[in-house]
C-alpha positions in Angstrom: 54.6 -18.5 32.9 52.8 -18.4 36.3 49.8 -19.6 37.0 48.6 -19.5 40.6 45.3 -21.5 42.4 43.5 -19.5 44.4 41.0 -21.3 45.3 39.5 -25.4 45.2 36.5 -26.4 45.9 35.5 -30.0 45.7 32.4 -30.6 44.3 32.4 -34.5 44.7 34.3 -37.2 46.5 34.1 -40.9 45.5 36.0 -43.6 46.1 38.7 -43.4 43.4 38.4 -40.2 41.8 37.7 -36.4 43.3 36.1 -33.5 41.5 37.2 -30.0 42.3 36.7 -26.6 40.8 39.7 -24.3 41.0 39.8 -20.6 40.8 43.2 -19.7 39.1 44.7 -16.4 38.1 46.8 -16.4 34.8 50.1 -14.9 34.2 47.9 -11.7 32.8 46.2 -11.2 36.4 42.6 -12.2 35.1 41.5 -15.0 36.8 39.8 -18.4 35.3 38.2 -21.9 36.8 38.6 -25.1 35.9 37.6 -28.1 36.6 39.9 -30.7 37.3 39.4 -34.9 38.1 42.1 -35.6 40.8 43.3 -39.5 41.1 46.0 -40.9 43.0 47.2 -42.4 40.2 48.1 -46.2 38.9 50.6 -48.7 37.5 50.2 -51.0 34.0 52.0 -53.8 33.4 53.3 -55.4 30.1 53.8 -59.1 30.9 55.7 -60.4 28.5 56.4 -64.7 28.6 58.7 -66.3 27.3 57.3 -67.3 24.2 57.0 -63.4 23.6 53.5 -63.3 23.8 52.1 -60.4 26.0 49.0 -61.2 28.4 46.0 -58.9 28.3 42.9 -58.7 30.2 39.7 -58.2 29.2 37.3 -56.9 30.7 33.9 -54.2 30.9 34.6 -50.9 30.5 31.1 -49.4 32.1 32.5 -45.8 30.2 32.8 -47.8 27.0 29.9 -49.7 27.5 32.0 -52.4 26.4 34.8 -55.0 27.0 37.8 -54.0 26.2 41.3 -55.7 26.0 44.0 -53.6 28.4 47.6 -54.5 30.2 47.0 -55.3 33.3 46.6 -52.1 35.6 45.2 -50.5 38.5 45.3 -47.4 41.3 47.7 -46.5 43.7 47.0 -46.6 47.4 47.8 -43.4 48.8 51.4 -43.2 49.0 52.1 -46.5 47.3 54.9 -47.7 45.6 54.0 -47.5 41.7 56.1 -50.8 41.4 54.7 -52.6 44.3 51.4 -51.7 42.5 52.4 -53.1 39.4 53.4 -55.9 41.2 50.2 -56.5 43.1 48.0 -55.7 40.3 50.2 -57.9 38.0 49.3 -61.2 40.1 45.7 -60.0 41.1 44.6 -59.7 37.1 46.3 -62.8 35.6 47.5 -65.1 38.2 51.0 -64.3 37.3 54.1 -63.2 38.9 57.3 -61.9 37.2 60.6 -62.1 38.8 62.1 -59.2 36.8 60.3 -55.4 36.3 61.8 -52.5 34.1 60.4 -48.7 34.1 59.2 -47.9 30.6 57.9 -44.7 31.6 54.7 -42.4 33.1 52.1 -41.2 31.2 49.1 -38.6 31.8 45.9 -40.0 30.8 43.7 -36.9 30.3 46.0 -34.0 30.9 43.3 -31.0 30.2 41.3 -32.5 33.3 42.5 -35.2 35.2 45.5 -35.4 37.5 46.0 -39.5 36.9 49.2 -40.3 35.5 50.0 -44.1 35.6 53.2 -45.4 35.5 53.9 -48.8 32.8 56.5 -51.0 33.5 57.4 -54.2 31.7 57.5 -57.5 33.5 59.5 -60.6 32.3 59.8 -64.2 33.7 56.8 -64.9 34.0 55.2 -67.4 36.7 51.9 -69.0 37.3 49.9 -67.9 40.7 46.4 -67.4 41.2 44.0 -64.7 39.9 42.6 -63.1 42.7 40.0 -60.5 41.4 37.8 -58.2 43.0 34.7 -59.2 44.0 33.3 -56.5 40.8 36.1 -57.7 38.3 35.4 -59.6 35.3 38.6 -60.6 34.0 39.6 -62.9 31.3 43.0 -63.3 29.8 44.1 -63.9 26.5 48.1 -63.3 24.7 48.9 -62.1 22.0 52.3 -62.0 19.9 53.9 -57.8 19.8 53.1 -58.0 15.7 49.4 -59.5 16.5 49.1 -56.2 19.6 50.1 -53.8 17.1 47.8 -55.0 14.2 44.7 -54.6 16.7 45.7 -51.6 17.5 45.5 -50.4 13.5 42.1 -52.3 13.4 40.6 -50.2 16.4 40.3 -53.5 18.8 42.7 -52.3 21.1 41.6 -48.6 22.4 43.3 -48.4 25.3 45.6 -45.3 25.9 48.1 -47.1 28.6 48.0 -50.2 26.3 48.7 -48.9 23.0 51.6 -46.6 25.0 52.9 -49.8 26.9 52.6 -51.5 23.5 54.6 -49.2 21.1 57.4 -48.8 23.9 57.6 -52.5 24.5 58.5 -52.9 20.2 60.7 -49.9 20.7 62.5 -52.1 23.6 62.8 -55.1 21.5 63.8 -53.9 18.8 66.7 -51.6 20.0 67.8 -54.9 22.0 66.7 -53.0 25.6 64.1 -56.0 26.2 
């Protein structure tokens, strides 16, 4: 099917995320708008130690109105690396650097209006560093065992989208001995 932009107007600019309003004609000729959230994107992290346990962060959620506990993430820098992001974002979060990353994959986050995808990688060997947070980041960390993940995740603690994906493809790792 073809679907052509015609037009994009941006409605807003801020400093992570963009709105715009695009005029697009569908493969019938009629034309449509929609809006659409662009992002440059991000990287999560699984950090898995040694014992197993995966670290989380926790931390406000102003949309949420709430804390909630996520992998480690954050946004790209125009044209960044999505591993060196992982990387930087990995150490800036928890205080912890890994000396061995694997791809697990890229996900959309809101595909019917947003243009992030983020891109989770696993991260093993774990070492302690420094936090070094933002000066607006609120960041504790806590670890949990894969089973004890998953169980929040059936009792509605963890929410997250990237986390419950980086979650379920971590077990899937483990337990088809790709860890």
């Amino acid at each position: 099917m073809n679907f052509k932009t015609i037009k994009q107007e941006e409605i807003y600019k801020g400093k992570i995320i963009s709105l715009v309003k695009d005029t697009i004609e569908l493969p019938d000729g009629r034309t449509t708008t929609r809006d659409v959230v662009l992002h440059n994107g991000a990287a999560a992290i699984v950090p898995v130690d040694n014992q197993g346990n995966i670290l989380f962060v926790r931390q406000y959620r102003h949309p949420a109105k709430e804390e909630l506990i996520e992998i480690p993430a954050g946004t790209l820098e125009k044209g960044e690396d999505p591993l060196e992001c992982a990387k930087r974002e990995l150490e800036e979060e928890t205080g912890y650097k890994a000396s061995k990353f694997s791809y697990i994959c890229s996900m959309y986050t809101a595909v019917g209006f947003c243009t992030e995808i983020i891109h989770i990688y696993l991260a093993k060997d774990l070492v302690k560093t420094n936090q070094n947070l933002d000066e607006d980041e609120f960041i504790t960390i806590e670890k949990y065992s894969l089973k004890e993940a998953i169980d929040m995740i059936f009792h509605g603690i963890i929410k997250d989208s990237k986390t419950i994906a980086g979650i379920f493809a971590t077990k899937e790792l483990i337990e088809n001995n790709k860890y």
